[in-house]
N, CA, C and O atoms as a MOPAC input file, in Angstrom:
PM7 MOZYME 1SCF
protein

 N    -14.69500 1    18.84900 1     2.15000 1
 C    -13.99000 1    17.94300 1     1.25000 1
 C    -13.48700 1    16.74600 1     2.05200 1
 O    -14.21800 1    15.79300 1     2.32000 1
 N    -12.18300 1    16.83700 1     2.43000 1
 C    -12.10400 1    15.96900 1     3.68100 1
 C    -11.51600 1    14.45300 1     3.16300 1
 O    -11.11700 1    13.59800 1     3.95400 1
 N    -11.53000 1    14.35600 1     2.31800 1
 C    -10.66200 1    13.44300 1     0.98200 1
 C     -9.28800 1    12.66700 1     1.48600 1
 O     -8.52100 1    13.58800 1     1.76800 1
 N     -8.83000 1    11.81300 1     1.65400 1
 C     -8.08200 1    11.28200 1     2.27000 1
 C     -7.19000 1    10.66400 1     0.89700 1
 O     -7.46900 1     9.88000 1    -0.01000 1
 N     -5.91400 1    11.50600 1     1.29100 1
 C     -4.90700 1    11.39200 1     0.34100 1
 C     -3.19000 1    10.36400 1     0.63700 1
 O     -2.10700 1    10.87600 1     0.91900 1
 N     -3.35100 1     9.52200 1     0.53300 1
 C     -1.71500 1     8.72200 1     0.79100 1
 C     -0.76700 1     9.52400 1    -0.28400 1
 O     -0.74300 1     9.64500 1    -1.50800 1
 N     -0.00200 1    10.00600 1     0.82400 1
 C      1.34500 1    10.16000 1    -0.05700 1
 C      2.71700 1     9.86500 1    -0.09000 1
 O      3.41500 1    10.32000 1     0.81600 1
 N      3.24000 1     9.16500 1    -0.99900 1
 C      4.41100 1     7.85100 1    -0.56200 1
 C      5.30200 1     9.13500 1    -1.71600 1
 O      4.98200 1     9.76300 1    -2.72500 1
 N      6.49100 1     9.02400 1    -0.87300 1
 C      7.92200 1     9.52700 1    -1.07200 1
 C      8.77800 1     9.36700 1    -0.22000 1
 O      8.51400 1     9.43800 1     0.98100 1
 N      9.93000 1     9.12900 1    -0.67100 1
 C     11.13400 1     9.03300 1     0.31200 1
 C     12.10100 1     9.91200 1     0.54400 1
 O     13.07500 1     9.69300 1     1.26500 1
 N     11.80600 1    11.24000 1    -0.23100 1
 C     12.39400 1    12.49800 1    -0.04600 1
 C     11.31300 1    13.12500 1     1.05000 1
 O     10.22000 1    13.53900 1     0.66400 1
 N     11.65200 1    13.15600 1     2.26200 1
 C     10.99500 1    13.90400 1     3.21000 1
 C     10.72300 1    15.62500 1     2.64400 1
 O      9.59900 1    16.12200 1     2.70100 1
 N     11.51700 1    16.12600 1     2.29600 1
 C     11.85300 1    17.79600 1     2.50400 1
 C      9.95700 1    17.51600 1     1.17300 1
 O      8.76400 1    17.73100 1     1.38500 1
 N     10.55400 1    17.10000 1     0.24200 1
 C      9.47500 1    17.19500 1    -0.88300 1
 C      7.78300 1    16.65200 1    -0.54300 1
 O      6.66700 1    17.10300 1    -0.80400 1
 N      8.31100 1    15.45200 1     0.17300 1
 C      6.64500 1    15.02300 1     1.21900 1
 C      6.15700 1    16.01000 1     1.95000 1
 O      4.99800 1    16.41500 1     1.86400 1
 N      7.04500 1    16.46100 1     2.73000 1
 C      6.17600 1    17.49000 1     3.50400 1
 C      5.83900 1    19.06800 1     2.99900 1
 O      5.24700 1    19.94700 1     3.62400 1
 N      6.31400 1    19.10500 1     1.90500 1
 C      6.34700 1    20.25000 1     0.69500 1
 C      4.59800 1    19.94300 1     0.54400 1
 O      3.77800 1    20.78400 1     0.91100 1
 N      4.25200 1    18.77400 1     0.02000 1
 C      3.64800 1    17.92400 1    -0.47300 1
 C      2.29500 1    17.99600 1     0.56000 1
 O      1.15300 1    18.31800 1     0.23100 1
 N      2.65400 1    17.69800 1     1.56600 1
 C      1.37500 1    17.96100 1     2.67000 1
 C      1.27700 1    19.01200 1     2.76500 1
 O      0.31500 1    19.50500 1     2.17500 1
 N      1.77700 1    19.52000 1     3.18900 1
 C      1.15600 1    21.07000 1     3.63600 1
 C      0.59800 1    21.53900 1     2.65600 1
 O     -0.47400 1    22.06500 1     2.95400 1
 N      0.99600 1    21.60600 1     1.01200 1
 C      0.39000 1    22.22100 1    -0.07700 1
 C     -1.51100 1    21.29000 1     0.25900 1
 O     -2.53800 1    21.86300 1     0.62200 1
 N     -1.32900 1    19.81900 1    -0.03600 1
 C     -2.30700 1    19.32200 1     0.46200 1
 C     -3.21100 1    19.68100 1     1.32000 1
 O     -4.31500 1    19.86900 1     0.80900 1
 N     -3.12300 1    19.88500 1     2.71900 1
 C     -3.68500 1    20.00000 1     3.71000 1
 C     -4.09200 1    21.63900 1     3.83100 1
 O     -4.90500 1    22.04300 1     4.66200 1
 N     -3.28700 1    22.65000 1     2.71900 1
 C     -3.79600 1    23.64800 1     2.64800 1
 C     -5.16400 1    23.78300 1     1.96300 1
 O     -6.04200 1    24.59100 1     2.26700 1
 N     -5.20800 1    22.73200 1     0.85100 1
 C     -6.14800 1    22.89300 1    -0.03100 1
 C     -7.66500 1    22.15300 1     0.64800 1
 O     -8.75400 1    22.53600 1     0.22100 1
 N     -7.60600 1    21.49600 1     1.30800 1
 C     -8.22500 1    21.08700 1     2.62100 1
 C     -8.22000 1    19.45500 1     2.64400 1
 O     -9.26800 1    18.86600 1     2.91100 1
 N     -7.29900 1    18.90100 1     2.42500 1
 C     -7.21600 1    17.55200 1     2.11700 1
 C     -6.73400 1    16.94600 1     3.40300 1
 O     -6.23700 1    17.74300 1     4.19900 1
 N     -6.79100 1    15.62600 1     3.76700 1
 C     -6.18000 1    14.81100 1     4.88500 1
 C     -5.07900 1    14.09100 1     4.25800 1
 O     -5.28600 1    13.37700 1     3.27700 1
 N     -3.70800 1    14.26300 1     4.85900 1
 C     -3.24000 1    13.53400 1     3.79500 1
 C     -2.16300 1    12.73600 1     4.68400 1
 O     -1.66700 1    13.40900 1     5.58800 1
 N     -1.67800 1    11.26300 1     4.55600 1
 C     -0.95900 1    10.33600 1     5.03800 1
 C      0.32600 1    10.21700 1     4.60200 1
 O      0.42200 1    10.01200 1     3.39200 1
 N      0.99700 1    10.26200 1     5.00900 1
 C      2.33800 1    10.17000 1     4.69100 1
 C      3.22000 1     8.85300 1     4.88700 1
 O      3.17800 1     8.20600 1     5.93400 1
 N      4.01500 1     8.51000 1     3.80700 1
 C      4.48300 1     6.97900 1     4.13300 1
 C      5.81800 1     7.35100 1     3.04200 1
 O      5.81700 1     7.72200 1     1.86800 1
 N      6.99600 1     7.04900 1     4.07200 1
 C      7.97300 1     7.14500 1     3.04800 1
 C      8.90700 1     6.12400 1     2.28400 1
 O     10.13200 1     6.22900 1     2.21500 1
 N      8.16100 1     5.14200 1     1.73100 1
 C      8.56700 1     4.16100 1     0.85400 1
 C      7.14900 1     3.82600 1     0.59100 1
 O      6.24300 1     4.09000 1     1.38200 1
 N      6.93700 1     3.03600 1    -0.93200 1
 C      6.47200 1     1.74000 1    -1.07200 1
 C      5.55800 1     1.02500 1    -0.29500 1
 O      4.34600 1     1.12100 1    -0.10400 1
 N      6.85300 1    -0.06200 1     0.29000 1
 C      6.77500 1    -0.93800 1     1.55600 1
 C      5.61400 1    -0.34000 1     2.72400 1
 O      4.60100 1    -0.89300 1     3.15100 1
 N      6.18500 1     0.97800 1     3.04100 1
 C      5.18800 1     1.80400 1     4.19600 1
 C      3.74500 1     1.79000 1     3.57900 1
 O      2.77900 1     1.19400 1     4.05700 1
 N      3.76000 1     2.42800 1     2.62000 1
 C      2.58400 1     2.76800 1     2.26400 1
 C      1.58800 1     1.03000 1     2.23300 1
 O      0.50500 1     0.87700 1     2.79700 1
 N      2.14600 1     0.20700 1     1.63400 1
 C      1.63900 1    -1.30600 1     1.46200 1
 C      1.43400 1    -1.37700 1     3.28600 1
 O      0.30800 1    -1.10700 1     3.70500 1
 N      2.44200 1    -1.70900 1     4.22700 1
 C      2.21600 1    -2.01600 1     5.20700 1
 C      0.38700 1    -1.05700 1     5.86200 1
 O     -0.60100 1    -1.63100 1     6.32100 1
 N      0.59200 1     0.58300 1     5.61800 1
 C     -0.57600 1     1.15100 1     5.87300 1
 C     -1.74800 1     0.47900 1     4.98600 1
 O     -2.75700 1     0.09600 1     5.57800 1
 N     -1.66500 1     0.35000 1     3.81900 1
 C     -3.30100 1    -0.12400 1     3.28100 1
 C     -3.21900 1    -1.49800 1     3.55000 1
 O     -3.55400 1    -2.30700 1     2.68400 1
 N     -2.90400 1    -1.77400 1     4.39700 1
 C     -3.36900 1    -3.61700 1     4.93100 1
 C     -4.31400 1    -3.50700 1     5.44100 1
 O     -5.08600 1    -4.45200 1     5.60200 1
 N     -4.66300 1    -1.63000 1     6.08300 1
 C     -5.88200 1    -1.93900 1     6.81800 1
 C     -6.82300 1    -0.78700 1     7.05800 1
 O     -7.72700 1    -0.61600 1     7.87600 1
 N     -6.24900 1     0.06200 1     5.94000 1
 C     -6.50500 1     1.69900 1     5.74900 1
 C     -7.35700 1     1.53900 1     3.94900 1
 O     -7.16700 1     0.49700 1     3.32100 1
 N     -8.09000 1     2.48800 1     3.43600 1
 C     -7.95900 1     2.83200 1     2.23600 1
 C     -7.85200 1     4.35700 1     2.29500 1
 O     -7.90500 1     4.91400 1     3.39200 1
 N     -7.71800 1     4.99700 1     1.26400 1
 C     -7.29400 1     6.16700 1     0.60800 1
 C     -8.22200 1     7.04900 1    -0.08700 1
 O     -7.87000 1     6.59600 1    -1.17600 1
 N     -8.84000 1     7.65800 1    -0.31400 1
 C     -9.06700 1     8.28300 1    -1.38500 1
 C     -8.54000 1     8.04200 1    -2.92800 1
 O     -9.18500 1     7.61300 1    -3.88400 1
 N     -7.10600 1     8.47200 1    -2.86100 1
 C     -6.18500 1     9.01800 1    -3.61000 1
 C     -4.79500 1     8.99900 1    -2.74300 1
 O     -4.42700 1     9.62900 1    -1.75100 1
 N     -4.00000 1     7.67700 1    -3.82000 1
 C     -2.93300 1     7.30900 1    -3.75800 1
 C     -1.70000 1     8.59100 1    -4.69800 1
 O     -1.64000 1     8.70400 1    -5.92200 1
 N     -1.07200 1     9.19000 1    -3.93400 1
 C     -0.06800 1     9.96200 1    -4.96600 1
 C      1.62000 1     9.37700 1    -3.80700 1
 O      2.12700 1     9.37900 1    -2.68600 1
 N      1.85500 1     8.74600 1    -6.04800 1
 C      3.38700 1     8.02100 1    -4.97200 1
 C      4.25800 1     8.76200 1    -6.24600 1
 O      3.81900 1     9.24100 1    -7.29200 1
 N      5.64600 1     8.66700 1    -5.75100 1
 C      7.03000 1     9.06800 1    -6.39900 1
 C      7.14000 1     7.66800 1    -6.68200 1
 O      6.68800 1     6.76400 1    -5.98000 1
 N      7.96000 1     7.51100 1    -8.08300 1
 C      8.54900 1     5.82000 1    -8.26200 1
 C     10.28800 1     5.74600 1    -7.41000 1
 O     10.54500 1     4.87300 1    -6.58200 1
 N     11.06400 1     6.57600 1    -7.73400 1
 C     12.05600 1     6.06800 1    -7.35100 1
 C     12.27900 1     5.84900 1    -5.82000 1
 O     12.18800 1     6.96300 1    -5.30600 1
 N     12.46000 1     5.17200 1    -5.13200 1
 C     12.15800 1     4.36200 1    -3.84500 1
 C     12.84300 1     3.16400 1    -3.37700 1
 O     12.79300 1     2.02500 1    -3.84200 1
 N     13.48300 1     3.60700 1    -2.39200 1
 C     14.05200 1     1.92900 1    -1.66400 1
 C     12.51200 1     0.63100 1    -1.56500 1
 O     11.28700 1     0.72700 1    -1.64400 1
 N     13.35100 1    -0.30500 1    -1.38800 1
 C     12.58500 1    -1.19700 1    -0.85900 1
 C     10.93400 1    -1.77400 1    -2.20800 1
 O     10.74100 1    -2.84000 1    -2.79200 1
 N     10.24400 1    -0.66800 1    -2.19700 1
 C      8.77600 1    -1.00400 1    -3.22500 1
 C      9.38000 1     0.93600 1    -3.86200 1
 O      9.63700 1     2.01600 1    -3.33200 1
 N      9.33300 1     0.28600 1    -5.39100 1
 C      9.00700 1     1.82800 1    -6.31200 1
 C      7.35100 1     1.90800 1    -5.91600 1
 O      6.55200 1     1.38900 1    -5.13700 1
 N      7.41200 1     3.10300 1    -7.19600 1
 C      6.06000 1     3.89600 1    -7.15500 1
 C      5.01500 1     2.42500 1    -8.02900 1
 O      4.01500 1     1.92400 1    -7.51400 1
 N      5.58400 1     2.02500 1    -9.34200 1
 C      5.56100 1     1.71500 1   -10.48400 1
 C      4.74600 1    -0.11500 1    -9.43700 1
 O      3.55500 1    -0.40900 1    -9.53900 1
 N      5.74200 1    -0.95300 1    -8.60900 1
 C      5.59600 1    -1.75900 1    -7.60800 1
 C      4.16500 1    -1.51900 1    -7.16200 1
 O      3.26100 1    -2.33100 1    -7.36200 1
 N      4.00200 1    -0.25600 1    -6.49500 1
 C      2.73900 1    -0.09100 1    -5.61500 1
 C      1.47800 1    -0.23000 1    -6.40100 1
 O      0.46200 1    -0.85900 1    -6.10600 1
 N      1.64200 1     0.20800 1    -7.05400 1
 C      0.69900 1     0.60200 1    -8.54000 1
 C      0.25100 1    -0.51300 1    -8.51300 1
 O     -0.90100 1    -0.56100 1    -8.07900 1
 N      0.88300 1    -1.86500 1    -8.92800 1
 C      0.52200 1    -2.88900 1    -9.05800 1
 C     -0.06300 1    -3.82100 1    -7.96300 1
 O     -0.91700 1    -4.69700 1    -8.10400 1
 N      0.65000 1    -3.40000 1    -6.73900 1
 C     -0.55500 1    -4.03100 1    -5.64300 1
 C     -1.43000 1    -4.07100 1    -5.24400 1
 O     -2.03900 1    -4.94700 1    -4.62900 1
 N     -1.83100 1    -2.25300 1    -5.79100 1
 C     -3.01600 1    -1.81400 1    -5.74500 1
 C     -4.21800 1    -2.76700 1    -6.79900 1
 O     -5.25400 1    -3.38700 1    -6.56100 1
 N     -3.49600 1    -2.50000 1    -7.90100 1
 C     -4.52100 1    -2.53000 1    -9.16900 1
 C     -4.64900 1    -4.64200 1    -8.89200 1
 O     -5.40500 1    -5.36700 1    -9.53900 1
 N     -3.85000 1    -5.03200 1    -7.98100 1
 C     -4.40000 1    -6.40100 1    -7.96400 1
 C     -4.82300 1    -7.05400 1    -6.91500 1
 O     -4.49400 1    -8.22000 1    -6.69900 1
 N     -5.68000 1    -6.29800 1    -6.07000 1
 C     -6.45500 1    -6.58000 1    -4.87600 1
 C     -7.59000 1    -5.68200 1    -5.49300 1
 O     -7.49200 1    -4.52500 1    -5.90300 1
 N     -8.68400 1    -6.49600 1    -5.45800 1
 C    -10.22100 1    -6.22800 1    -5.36200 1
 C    -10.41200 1    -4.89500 1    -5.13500 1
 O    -10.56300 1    -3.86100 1    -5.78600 1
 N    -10.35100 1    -5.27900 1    -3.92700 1
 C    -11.05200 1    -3.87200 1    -2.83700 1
 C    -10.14300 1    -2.34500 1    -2.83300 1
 O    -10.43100 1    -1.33200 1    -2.19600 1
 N     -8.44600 1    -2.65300 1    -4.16900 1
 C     -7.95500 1    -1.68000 1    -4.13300 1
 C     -8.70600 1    -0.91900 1    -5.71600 1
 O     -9.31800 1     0.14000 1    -5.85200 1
 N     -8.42400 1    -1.72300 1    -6.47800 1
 C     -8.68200 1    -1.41500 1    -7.79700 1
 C     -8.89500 1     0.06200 1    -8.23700 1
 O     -8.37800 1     0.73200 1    -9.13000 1
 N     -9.91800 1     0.35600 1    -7.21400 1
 C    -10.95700 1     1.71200 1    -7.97800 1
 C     -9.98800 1     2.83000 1    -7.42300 1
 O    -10.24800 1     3.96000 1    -7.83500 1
 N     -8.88200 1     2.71000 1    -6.53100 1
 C     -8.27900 1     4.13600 1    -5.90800 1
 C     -7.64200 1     4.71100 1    -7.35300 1
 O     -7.17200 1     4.09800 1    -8.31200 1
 N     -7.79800 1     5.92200 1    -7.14300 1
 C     -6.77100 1     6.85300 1    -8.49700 1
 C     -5.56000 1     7.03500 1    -7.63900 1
 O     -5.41900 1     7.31000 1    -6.44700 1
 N     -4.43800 1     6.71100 1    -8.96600 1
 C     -3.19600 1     6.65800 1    -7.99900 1
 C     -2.89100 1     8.09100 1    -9.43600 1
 O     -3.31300 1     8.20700 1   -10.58600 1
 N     -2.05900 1     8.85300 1    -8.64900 1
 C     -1.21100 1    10.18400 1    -9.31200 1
 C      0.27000 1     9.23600 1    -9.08100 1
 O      0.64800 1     8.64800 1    -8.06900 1
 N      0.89300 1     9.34600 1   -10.38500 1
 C      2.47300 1     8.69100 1   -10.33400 1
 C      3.48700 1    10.15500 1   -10.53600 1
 O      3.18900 1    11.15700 1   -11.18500 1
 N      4.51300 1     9.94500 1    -9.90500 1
 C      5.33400 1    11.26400 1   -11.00600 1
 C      6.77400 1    10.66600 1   -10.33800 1
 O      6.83000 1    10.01500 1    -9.29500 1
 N      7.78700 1    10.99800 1   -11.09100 1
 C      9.08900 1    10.69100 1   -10.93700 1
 C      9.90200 1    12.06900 1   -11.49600 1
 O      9.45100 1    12.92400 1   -12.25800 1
 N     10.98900 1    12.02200 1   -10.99500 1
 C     12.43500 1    13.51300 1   -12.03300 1
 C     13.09800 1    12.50400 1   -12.70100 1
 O     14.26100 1    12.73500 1   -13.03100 1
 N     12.38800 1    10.95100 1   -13.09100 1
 C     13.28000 1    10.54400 1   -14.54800 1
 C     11.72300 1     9.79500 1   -15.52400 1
 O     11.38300 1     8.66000 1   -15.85600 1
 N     11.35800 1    10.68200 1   -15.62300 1
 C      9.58400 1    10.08500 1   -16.48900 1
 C      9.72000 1     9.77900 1   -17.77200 1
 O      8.87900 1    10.24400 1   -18.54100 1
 N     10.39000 1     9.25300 1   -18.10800 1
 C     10.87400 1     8.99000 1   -19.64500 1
 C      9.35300 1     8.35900 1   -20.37700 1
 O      8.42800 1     7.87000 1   -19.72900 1
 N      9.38900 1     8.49300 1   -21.59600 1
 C      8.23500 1     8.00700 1   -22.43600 1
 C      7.92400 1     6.76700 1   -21.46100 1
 O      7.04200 1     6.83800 1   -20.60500 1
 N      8.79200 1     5.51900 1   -21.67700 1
 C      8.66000 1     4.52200 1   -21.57200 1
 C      8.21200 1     4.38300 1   -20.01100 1
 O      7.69900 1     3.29200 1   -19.76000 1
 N      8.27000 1     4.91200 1   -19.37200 1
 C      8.09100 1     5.19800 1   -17.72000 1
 C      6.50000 1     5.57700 1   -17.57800 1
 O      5.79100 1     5.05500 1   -16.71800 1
 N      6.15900 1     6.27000 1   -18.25400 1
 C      4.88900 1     6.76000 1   -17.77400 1
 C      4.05100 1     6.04800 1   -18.77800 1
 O      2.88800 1     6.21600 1   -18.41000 1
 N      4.07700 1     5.20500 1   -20.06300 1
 C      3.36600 1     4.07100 1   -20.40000 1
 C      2.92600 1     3.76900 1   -19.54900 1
 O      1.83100 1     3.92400 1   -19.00900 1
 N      4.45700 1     2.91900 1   -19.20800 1
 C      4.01000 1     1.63400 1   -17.99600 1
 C      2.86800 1     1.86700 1   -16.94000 1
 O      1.89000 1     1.16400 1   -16.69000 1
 N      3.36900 1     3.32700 1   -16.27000 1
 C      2.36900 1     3.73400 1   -15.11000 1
 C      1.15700 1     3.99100 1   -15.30300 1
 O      0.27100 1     4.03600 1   -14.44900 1
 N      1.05100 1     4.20600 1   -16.65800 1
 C     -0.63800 1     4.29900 1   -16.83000 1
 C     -1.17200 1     3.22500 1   -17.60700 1
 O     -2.32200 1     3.26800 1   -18.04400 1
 N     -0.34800 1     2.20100 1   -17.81600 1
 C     -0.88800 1     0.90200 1   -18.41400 1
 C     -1.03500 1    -0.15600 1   -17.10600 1
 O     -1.77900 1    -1.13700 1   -17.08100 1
 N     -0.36700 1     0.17800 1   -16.30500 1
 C     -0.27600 1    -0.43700 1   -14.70300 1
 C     -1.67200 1     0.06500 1   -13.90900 1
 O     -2.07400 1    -0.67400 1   -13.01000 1
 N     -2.34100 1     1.14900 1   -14.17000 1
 C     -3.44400 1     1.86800 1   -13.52900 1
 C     -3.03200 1     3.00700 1   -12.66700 1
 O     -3.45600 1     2.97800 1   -11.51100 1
 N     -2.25900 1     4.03300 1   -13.03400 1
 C     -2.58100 1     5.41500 1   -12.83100 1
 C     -3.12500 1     6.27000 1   -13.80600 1
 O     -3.09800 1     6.01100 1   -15.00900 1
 N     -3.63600 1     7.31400 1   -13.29800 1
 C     -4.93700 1     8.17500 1   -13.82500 1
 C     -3.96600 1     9.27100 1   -14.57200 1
 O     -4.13400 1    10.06900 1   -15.49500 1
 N     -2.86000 1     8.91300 1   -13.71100 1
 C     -1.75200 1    10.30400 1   -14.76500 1
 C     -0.20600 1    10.18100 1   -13.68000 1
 O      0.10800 1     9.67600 1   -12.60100 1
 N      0.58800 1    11.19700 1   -15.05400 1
 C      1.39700 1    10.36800 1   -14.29100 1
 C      2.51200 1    11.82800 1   -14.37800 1
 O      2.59600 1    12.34800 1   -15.49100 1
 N      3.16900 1    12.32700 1   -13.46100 1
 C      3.81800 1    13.62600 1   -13.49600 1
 C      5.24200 1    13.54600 1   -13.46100 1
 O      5.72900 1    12.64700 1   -12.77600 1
 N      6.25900 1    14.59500 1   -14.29000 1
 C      7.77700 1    14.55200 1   -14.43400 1
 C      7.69500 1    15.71100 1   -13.16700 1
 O      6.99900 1    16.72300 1   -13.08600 1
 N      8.73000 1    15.11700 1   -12.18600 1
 C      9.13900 1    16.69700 1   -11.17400 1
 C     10.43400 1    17.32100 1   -12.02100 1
 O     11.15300 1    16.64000 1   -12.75200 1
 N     10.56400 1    18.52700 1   -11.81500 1
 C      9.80400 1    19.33100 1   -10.81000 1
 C      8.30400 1    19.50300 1   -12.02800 1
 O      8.32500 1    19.52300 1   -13.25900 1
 N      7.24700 1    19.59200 1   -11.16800 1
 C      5.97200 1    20.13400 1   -11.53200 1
 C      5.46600 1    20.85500 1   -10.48600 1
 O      5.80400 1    20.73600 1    -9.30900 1
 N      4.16500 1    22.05300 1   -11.20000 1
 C      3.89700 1    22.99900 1   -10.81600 1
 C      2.82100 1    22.73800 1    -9.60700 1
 O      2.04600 1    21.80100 1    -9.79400 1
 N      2.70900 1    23.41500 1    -8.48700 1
 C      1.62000 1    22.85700 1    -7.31200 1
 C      0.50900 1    22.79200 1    -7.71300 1
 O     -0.03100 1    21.72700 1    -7.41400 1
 N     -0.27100 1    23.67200 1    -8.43800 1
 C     -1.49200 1    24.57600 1    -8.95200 1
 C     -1.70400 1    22.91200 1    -9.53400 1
 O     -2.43400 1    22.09900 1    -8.96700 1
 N     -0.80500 1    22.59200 1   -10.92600 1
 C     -0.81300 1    21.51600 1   -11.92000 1
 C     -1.19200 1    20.10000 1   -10.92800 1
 O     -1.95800 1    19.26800 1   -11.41400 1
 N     -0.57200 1    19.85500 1    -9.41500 1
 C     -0.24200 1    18.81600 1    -9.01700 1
 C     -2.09900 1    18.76600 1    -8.31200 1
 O     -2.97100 1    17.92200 1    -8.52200 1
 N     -2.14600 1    20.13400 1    -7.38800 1
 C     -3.38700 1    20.16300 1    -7.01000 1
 C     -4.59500 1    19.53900 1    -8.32500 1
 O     -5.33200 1    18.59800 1    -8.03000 1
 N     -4.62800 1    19.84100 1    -8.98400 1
 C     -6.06400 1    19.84800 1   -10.77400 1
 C     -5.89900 1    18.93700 1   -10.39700 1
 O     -6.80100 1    18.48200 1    -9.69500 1
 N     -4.50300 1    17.98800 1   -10.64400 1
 C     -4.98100 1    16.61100 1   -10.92800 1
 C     -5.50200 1    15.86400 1    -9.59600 1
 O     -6.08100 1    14.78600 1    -9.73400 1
 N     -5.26500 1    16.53900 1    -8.01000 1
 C     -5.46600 1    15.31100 1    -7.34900 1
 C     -6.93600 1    15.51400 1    -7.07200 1
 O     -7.55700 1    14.53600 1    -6.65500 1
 N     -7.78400 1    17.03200 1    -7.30600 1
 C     -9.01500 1    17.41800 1    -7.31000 1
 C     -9.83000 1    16.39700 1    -8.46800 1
 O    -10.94200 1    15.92700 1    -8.23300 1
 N     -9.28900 1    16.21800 1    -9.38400 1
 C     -9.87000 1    15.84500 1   -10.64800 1
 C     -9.70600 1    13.99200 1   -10.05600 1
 O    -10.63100 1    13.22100 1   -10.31000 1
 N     -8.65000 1    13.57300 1    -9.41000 1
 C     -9.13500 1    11.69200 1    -9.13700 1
 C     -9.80500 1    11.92200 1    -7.78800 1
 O    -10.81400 1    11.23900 1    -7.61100 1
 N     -9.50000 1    12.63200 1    -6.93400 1
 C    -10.79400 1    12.61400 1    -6.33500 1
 C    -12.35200 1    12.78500 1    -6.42300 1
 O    -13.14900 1    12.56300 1    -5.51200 1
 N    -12.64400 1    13.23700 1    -7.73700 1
 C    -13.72900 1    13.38300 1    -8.05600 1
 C    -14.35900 1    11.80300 1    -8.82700 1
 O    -15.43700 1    11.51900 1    -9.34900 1
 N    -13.20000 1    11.08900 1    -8.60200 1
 C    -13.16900 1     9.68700 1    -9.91000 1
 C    -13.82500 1     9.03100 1    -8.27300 1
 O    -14.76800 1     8.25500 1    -8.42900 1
 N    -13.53500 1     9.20600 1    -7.25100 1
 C    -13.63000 1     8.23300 1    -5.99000 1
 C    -15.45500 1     8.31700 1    -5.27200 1
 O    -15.91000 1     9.43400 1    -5.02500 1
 N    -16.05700 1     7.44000 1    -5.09000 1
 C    -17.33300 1     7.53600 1    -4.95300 1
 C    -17.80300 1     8.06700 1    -3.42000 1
 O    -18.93100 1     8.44000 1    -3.09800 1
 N    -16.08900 1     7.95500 1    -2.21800 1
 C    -16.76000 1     8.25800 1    -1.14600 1
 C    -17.41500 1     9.68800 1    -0.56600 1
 O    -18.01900 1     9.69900 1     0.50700 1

């Protein structure tokens, strides 16, 4: 598999929750804890599969989304969104912004894994 996964959060304890579940399932996965980080890394990196948290110093999830979806060469990444305040109006936005789906925490690993198996399968590399 071998799938190269960015994952932006600024709750460490939950990122690295987050990798290891990842990297169990056999994924490579990057870690960036803001926004900002994650932007500074794809200046010169791409991803597979972008999975960000929105609430965030500096760049939200909701922010990234959009930097992505407005550079060329980002466009086609599947971004996974999820927040612990996903209100209707929240996860519109994130999937009218260009995520593939968009998750309320707490959510289930099994649930978090489907979906990042399922946009990696959206990615042509």
């Amino acid at each position: 598999m071998n799938k190269r996964i960015l994952l932006v959060d600024d709750d460490a304890i939950l990122r690295s929750t987050l990798r290891i579940c990842l990297e169990t399932a056999g994924y490579q996965c990057i870690e960036a804890k803001d926004g900002y980080d994650a932007r500074v890394w794809l200046e010169n990196e791409s991803p597979d599969v972008v999975v960000t948290d929105h609430q965030m110093p500096r760049v939200t999830g909701l922010e990234l989304i959009k930097t992505l979806k407005n550079q060329n060469n980002r466009q086609a990444i599947p971004v996974i969104f999820y927040s612990g305040q996903l209100t209707v109006d929240l996860k519109t936005r994130a999937l009218r912004e260009g995520a593939c789906a968009a998750l309320e925490k707490p959510f289930l690993l099994q649930a978090f894994l489907n979906l990042v198996a399922q946009a990696c399968e959206k990615t042509l590399k």
